[in-house]
Each structure stands twice: as structure tokens, then as C-alpha cells.
PLY file of the C-alpha trace (Angstrom):
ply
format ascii 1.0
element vertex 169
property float x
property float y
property float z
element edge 168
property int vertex1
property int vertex2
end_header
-7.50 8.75 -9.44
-6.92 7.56 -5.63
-5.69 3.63 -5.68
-5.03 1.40 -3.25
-1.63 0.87 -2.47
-0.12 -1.17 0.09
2.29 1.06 2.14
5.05 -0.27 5.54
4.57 2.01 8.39
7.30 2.26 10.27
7.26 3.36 14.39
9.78 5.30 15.37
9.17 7.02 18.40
8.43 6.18 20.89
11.09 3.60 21.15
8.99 1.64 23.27
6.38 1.26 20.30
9.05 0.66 17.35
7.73 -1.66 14.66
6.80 -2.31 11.13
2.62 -2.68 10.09
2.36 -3.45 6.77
-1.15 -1.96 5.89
-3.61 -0.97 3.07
-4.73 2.59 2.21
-6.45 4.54 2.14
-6.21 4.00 5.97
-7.54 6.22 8.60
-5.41 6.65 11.64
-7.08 8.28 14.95
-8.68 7.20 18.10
-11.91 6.08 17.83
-13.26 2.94 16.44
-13.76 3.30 12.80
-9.79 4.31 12.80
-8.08 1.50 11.01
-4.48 2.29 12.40
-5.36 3.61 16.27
-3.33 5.50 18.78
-4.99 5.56 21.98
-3.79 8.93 23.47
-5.84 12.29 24.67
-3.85 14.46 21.84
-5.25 12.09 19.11
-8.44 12.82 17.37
-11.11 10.21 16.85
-10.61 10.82 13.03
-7.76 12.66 13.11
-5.66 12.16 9.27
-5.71 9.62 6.83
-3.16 8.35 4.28
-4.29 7.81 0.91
-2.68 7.62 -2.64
-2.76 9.18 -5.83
-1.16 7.92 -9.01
1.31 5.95 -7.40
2.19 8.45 -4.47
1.02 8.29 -0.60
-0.92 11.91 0.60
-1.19 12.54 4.26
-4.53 14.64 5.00
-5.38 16.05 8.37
-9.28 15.81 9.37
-9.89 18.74 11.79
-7.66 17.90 14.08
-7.45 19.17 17.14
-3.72 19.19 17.93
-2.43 18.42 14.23
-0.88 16.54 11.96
2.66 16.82 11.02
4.67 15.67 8.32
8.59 16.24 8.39
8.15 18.22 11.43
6.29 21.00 9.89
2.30 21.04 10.74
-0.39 20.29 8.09
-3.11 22.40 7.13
-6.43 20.85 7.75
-8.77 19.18 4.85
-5.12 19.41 1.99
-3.93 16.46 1.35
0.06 16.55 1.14
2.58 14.43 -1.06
4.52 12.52 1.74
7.68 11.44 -0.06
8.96 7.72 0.73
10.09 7.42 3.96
8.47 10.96 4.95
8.17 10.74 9.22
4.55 11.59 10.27
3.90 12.87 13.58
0.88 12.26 15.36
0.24 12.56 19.17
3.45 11.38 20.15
3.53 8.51 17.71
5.95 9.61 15.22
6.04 6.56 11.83
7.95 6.45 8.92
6.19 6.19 5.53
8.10 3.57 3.44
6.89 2.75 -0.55
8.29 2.67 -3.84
6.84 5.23 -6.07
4.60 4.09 -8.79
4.92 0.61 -7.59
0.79 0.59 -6.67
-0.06 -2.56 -8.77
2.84 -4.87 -9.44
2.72 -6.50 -13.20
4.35 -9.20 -15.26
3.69 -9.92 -19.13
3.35 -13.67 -19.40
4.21 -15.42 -22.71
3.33 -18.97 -24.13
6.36 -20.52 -25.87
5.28 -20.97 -29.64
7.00 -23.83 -31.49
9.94 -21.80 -33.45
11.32 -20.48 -30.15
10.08 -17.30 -30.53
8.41 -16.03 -27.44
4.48 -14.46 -28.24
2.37 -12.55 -25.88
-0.26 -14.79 -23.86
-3.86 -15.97 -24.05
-4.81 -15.20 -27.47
-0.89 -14.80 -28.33
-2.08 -10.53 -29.72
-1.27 -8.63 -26.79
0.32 -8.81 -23.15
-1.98 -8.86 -20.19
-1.22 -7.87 -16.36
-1.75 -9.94 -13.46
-2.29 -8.22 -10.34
-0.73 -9.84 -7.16
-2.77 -9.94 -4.16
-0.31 -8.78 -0.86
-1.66 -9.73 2.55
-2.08 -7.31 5.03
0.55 -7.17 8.20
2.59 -9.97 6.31
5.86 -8.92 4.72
7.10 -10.76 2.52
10.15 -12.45 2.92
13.13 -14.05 1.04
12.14 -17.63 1.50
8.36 -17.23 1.16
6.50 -18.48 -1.83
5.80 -16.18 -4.83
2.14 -14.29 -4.69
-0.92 -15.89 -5.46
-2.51 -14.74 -9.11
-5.90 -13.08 -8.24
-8.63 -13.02 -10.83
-11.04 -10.60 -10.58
-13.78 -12.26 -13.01
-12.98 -15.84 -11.41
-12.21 -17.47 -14.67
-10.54 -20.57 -13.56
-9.20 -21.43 -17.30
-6.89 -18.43 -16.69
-5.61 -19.95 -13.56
-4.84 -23.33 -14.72
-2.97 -21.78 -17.80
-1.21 -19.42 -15.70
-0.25 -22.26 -13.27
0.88 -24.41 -16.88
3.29 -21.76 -17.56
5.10 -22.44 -15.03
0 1
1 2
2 3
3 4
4 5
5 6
6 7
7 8
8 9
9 10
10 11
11 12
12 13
13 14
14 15
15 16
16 17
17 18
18 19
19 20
20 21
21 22
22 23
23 24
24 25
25 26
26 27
27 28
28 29
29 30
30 31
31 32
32 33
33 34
34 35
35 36
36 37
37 38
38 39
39 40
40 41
41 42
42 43
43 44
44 45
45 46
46 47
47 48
48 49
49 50
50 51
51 52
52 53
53 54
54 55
55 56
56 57
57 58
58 59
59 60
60 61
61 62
62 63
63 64
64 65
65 66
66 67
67 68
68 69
69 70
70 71
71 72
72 73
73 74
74 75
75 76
76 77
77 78
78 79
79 80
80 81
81 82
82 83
83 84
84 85
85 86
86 87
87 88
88 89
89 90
90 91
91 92
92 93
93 94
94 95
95 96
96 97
97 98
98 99
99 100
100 101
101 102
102 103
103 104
104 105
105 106
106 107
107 108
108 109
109 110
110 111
111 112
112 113
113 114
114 115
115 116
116 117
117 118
118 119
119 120
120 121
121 122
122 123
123 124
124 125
125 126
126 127
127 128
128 129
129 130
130 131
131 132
132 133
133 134
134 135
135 136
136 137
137 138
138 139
139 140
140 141
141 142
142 143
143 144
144 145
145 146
146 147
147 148
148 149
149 150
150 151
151 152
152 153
153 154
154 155
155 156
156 157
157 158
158 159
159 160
160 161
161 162
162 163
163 164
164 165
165 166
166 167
167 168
């Protein structure tokens, strides 16, 4: 099943361009205006690959490219999407980024107990099983070591949830 995952890529080359975009994928990267990560140069396709994940793991997938794709240094075949393993360089144009992101680490989660009165720790809301909490992350904002933890997102808005979450802690 393709997930989102929120991936850091890295410029390297050219040094002129070096940086870190923290972005969202499945993300397509080209030229033209529905391209989510653009490179405006001649030897970049409107739509020319996109970066999506499977399971935990980021593909690279060339569109029909005119010049190509390439990952490692070796070129891409068009339409097969390719495992690019963490920090895997892709080269497009002459834009040339590093892919950084942990492995598996799509949808961070935390069991959350309620202290019951011998000590013992139980799981939470109706103390029979653990439940995840997924962490919304911000787009182009790393996190960093003084910021404030994540905010709990609820998908089905249920604001009991929140204020028991927010009594834990």
C-alpha cells in the first residue's frame, strides 16, 4: 500500500543550491506547475519523476523523461518505480539531492497508559487495548532540539480524546 511519509531532501550539487526541504510524498518533482518540488532548467521535464513510498520505503519513478532520471548514478528505466535506499543521491537535470528517512518510520506511534490505583500501569481509554496516536509533522519545518513535542491529531475530531490525552500528561 503507498503511504505518506514525510522524507528530508537534501541538495547537494550544485553547491550553489545546497539545502535541506523537508517535504511530503508522494511528491512530484519536474518543471512545470503541478510539480510540487520544481527545478527550473531545459533538461528537466514538466513531470519528469516522482518519489513515493511503499511500506515504509521511498521509490523513485521516472515519468517519460526526456533526459532521465538517475539514482546512484545509474539511469532509471521509465514508468518502474525503484527502492531508493536512505540517503540514495538522485540526479535530476543537474540538481543532484540526497534522500534521507528512517525505514519503516512512516507513522510515528506511542501506547499511552492511564495509571490505575495499585501502580500497575493499564492500556488507555477503555484500559483493554493500546491505541496509536499519529503525530502530525509540518512541512519545510524540522524539528529541532528545543522545539515543543508534536501536536496529537485526531482524525474523527473527538475532543474527549484530546483533553484526556492532554490529562496524561
Amino acid at each position: 500500500m503507498w503511504t505518506s511519509v514525510v522524507v528530508d531532501l537534501v541538495i547537494v550539487e550544485p553547491e550553489s543550491r545546497r539545502g535541506r526541504h523537508r517535504v511530503r510524498l508522494p511528491l512530484l518533482v519536474g518543471r512545470g506547475p503541478e510539480a510540487k518540488f520544481r527545478i527550473q532548467q531545459d533538461q528537466v521535464s514538466r513531470r519528469h519523476c516522482e518519489l513515493t513510498a511503499l511500506e515504509g520505503v521511498v521509490h523513485l519513478r521516472d515519468l517519460g523523461s526526456r533526459n532521465g532520471t538517475r539514482l546512484e548514478g545509474r539511469p532509471l528505466e521509465h514508468d518502474v518505480p525503484v527502492a531508493v535506499p536512505p540517503g540514495g543521491v538522485v540526479h535530476v537535470g543537474s540538481l543532484a539531492f540526497r534522500v534521507e528517512y528512517d525505514v519503516m518510520a512512516e507513522t510515528p506511534t506511542v501506547e499511552l497508559a492511564a495509571p490505575s490505583p495499585t501502580g500497575s500501569r493499564t492500556p488507555g481509554p477503555g484500559r483493554d487495548r493500546p491505541f496509536d496516536v499519529e503525530f502530525n509533522i509540518e512541512e519545510d519545518q524540522p524539528p529541532g532540539p528545543a522545539d515543543p513535542p508534536p501536536a496529537v491529531a485526531t482524525d474523527d475530531g473527538d475532543d474527549d480524546l484530546l483533553r484526556f490525552l492532554e490529562g496524561l500528561g
